[in-house]
N, CA, C and O atoms as a MOPAC input file, in Angstrom:
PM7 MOZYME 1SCF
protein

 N     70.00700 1    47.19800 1  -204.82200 1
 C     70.10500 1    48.14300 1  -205.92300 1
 C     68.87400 1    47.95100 1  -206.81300 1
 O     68.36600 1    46.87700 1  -207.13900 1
 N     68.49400 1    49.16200 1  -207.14000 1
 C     67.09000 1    49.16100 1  -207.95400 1
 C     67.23000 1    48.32900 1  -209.36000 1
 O     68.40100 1    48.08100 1  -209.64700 1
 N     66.62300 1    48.03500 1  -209.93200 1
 C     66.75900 1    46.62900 1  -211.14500 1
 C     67.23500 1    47.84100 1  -212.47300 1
 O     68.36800 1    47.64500 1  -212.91200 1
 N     66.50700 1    48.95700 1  -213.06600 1
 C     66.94000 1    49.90000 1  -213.77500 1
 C     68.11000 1    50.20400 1  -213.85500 1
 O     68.67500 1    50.24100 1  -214.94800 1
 N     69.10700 1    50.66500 1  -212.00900 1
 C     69.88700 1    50.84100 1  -212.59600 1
 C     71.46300 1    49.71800 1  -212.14800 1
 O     72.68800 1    49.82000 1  -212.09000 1
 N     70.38300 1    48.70600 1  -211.92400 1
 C     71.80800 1    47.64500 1  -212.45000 1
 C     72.02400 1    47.28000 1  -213.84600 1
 O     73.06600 1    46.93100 1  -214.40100 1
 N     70.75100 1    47.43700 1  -214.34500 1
 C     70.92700 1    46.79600 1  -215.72100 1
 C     71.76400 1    48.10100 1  -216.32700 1
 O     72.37900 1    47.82100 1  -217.35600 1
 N     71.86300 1    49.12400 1  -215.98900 1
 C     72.45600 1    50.44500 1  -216.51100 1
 C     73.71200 1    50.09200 1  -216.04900 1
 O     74.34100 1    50.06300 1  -217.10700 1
 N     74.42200 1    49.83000 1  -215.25600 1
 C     75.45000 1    49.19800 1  -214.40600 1
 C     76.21700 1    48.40300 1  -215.31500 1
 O     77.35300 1    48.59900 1  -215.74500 1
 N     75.15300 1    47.17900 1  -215.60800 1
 C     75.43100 1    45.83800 1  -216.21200 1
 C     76.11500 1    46.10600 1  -217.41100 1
 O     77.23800 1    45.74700 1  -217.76400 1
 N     75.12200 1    46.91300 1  -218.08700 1
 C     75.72000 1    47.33300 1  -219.59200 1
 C     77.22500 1    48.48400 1  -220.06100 1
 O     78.08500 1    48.49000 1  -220.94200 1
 N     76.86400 1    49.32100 1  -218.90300 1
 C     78.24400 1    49.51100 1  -218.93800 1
 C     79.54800 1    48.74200 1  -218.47400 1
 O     80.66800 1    49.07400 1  -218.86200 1
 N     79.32900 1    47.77700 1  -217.68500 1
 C     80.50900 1    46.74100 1  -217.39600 1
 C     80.48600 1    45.93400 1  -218.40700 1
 O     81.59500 1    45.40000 1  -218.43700 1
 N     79.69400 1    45.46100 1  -219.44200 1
 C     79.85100 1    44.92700 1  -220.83400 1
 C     80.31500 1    45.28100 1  -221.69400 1
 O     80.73900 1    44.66900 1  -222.67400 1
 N     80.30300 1    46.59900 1  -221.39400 1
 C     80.78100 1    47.55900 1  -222.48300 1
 C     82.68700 1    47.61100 1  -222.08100 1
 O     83.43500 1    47.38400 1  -223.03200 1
 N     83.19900 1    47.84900 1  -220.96700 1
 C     83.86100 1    48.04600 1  -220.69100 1
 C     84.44600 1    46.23700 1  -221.19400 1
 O     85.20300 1    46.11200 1  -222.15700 1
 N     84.08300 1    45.31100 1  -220.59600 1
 C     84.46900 1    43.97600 1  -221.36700 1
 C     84.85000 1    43.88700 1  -222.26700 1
 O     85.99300 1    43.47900 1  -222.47200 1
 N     84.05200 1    44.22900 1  -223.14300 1
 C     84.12600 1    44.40300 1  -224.91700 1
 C     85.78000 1    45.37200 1  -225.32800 1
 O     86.59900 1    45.03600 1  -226.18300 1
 N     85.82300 1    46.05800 1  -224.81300 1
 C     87.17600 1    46.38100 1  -224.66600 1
 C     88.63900 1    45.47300 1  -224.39100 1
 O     89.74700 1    45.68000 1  -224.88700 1
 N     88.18600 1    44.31300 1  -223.34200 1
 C     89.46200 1    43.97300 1  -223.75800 1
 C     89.32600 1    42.26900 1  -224.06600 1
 O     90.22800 1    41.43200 1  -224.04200 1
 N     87.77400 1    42.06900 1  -224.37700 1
 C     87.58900 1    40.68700 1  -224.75100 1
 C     88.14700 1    40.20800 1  -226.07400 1
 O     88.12200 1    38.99300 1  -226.26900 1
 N     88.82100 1    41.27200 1  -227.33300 1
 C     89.99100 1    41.04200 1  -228.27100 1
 C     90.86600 1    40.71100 1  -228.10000 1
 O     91.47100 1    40.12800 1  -228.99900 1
 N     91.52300 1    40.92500 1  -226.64400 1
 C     93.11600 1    40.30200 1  -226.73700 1
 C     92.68600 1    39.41400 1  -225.75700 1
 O     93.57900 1    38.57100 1  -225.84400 1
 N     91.79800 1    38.94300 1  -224.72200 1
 C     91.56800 1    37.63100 1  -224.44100 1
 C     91.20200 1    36.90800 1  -226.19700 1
 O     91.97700 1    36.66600 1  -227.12200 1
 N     90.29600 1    36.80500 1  -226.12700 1
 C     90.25600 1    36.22600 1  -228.11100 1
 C     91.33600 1    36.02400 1  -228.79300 1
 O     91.33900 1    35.17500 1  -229.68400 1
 N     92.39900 1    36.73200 1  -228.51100 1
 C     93.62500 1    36.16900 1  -229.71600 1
 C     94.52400 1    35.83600 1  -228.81700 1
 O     95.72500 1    35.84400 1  -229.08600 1
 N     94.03500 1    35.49300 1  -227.60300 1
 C     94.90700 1    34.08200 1  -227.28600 1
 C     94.09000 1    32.63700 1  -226.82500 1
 O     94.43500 1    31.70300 1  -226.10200 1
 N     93.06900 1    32.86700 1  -227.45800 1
 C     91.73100 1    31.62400 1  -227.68800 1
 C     91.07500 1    31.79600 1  -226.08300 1
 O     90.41000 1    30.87700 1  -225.60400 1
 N     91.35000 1    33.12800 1  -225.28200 1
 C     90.05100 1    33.07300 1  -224.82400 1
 C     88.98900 1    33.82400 1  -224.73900 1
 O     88.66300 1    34.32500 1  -225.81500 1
 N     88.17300 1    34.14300 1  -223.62500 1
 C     87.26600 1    35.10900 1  -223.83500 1
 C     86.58900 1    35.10100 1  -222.01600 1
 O     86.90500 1    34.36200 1  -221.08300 1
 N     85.83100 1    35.95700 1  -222.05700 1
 C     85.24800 1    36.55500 1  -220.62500 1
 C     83.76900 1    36.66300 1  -220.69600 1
 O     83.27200 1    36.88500 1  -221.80000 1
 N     82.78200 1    36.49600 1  -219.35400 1
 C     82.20700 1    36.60800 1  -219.22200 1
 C     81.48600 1    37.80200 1  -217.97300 1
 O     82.13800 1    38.48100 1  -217.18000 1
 N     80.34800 1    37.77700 1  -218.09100 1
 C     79.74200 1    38.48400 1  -216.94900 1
 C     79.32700 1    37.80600 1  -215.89100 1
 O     78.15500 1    38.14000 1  -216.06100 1
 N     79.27700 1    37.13300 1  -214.93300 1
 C     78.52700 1    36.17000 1  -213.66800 1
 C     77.64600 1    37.01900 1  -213.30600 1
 O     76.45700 1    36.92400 1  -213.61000 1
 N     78.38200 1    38.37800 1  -212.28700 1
 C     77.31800 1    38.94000 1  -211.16300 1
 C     78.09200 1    40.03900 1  -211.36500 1
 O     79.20000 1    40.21900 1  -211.87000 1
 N     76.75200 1    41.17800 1  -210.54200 1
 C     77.32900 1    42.43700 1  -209.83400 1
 C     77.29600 1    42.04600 1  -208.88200 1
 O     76.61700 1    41.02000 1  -208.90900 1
 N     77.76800 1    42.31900 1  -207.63600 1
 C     76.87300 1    42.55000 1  -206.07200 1
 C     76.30200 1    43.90800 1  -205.77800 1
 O     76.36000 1    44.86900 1  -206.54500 1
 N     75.60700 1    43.88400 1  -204.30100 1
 C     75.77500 1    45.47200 1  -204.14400 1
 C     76.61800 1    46.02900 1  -203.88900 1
 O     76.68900 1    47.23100 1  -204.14800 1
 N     77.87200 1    45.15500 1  -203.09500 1
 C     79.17500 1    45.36700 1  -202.55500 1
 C     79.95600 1    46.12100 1  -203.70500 1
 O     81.07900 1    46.55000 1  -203.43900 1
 N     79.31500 1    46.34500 1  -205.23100 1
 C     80.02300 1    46.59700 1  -206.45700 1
 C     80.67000 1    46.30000 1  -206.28400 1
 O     81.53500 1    47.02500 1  -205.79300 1
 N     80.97500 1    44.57400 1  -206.56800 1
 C     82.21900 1    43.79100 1  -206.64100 1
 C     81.54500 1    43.05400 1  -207.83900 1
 O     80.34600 1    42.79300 1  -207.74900 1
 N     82.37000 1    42.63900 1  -209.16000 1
 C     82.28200 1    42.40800 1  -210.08000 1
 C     83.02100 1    40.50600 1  -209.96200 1
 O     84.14400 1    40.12700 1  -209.62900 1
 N     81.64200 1    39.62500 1  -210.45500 1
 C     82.32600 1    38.32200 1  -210.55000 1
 C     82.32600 1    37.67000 1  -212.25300 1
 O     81.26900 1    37.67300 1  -212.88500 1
 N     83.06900 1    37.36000 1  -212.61100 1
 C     83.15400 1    37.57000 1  -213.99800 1
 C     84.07100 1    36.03800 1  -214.24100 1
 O     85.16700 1    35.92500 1  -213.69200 1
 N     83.69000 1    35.27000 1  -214.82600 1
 C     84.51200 1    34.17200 1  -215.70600 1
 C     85.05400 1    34.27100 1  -217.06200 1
 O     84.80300 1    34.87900 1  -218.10200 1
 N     86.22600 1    33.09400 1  -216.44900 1
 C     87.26500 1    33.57300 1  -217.81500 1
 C     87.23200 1    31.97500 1  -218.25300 1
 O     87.27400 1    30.96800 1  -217.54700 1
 N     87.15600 1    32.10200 1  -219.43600 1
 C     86.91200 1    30.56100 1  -220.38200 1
 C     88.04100 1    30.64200 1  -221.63800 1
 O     88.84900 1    31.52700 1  -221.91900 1
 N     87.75000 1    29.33600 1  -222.27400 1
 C     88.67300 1    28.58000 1  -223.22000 1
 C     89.85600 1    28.27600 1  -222.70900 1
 O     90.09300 1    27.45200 1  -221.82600 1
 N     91.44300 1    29.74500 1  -223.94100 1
 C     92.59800 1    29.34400 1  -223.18200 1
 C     92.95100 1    29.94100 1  -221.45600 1
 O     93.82400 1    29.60400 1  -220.65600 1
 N     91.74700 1    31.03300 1  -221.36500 1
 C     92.06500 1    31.76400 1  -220.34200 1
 C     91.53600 1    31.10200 1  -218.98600 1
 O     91.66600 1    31.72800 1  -217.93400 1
 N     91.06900 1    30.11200 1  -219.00200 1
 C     90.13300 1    29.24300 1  -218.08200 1
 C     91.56600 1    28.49900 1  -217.64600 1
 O     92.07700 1    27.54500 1  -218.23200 1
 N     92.06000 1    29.16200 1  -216.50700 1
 C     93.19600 1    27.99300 1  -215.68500 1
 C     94.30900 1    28.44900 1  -216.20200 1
 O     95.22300 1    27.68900 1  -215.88300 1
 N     94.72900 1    29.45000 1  -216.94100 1
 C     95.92300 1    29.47600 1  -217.49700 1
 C     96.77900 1    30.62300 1  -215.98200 1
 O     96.40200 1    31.51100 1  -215.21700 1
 N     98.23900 1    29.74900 1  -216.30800 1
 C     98.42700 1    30.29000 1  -214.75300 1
 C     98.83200 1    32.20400 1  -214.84800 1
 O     99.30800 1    32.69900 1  -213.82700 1
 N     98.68500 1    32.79900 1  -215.64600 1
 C     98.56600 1    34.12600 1  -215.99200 1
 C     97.28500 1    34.73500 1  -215.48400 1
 O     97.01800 1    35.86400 1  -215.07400 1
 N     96.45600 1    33.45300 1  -215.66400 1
 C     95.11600 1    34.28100 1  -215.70900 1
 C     94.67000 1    35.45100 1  -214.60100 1
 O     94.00900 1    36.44000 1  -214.91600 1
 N     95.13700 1    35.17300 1  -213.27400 1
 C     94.89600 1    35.91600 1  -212.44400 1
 C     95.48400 1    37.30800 1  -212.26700 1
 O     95.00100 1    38.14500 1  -211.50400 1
 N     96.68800 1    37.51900 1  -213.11500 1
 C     97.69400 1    38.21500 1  -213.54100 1
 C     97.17800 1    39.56500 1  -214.54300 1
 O     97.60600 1    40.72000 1  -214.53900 1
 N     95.97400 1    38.86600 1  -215.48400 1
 C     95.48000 1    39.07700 1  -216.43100 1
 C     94.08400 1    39.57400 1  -216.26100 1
 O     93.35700 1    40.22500 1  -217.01200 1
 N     93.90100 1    39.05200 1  -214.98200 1
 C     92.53000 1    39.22100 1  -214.01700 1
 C     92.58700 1    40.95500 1  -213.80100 1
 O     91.67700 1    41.72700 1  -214.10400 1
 N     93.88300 1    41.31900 1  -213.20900 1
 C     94.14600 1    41.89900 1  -212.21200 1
 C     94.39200 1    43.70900 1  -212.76400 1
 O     93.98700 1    44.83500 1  -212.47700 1
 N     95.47300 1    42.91800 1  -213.86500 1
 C     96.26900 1    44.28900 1  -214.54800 1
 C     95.34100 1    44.72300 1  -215.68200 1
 O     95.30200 1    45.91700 1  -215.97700 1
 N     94.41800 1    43.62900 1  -216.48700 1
 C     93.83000 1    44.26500 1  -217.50700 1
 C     92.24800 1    44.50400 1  -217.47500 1
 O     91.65100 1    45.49500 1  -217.89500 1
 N     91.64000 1    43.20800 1  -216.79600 1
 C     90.43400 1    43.43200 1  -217.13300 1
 C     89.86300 1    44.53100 1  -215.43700 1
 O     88.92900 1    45.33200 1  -215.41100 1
 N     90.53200 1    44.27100 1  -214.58900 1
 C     90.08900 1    44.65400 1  -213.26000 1
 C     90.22800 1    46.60100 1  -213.79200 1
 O     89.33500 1    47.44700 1  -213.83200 1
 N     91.55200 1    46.70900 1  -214.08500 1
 C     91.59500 1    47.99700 1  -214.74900 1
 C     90.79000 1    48.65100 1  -215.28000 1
 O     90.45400 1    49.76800 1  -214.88800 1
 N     90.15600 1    47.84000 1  -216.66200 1
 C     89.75100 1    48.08600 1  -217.90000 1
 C     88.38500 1    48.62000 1  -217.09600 1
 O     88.10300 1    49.77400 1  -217.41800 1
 N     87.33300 1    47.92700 1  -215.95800 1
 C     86.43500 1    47.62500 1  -215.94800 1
 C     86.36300 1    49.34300 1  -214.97700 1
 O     85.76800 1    50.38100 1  -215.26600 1
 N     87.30500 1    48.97200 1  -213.71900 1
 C     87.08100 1    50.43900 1  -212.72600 1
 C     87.61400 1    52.02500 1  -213.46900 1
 O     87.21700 1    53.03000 1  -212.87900 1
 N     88.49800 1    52.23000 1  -214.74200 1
 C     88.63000 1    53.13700 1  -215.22100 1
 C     87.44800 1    53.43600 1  -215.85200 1
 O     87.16200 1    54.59300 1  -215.54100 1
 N     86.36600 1    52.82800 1  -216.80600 1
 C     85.16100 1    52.88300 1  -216.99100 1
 C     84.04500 1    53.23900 1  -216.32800 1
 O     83.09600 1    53.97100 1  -216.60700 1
 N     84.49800 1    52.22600 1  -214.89400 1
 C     83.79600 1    52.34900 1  -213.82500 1
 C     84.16900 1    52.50300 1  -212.55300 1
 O     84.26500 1    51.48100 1  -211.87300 1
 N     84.54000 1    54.16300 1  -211.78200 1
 C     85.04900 1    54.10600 1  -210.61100 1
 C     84.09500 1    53.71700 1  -209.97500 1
 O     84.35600 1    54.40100 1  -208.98500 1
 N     83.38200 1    53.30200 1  -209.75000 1
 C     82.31400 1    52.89900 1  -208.36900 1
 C     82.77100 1    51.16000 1  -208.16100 1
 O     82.82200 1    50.66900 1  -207.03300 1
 N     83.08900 1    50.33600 1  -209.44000 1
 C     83.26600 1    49.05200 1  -208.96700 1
 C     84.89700 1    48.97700 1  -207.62100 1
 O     85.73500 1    49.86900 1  -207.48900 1
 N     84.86500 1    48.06500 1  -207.10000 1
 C     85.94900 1    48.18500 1  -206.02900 1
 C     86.89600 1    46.75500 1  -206.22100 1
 O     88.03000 1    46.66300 1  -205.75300 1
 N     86.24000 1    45.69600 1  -206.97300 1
 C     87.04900 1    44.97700 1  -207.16600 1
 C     86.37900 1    43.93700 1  -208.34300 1
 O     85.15600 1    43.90200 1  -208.48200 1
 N     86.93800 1    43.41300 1  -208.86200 1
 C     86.69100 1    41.85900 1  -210.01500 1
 C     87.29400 1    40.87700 1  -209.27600 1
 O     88.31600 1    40.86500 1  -208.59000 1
 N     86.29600 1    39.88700 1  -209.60200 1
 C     86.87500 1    38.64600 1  -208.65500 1
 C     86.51300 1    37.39500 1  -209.88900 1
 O     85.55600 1    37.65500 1  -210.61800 1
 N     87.23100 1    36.10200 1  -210.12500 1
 C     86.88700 1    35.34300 1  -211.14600 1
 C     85.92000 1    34.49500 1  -210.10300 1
 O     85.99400 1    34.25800 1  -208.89700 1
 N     85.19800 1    34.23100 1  -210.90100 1
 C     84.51000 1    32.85900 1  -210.64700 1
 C     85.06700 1    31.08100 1  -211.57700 1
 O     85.32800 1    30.93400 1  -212.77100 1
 N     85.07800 1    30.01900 1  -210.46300 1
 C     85.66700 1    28.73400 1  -210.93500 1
 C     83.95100 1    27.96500 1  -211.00600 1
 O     83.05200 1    28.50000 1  -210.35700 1
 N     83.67800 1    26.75600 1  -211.81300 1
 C     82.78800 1    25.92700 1  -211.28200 1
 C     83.76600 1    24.75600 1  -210.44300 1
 O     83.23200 1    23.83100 1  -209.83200 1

């Protein structure tokens, strides 16, 4: 994918973040961006309380995976990243 328009990509999947990185936040956690692929598969980490909490994948799935492909039909899936 051409660098222009991932970063066009990028920013709208931030944008779409920013949407539901408030109610991660008021339960002490918050989200990140990792990667796009070209596969438009979205890898994204979840930190603080949301880092391991056994919801999280739950939370993965129904809100932010949502949040991100209603914004953006072209992505096909969110996947978390662990270190």
């Amino acid at each position: 994918m051409e660098t222009d328009k991932k970063n066009k990509l990028i920013d709208r999947i931030n944008g779409a973040l920013n949407h539901v990185r408030p109610y991660l936040q008021a339960d002490g956690g918050d989200i990140s961006l990792v990667e796009v692929t070209d596969e438009m598969i979205v890898k994204v980490k979840l930190t603080g309380a949301c880092h391991g909490c056994p919801f999280s994948m739950q939370t993965l799935k129904s809100g932010v995976e949502q949040a991100i492909v209603k914004e953006i039909p072209e992505i096909k899936e969110v996947q978390a990243v662990y270190d």
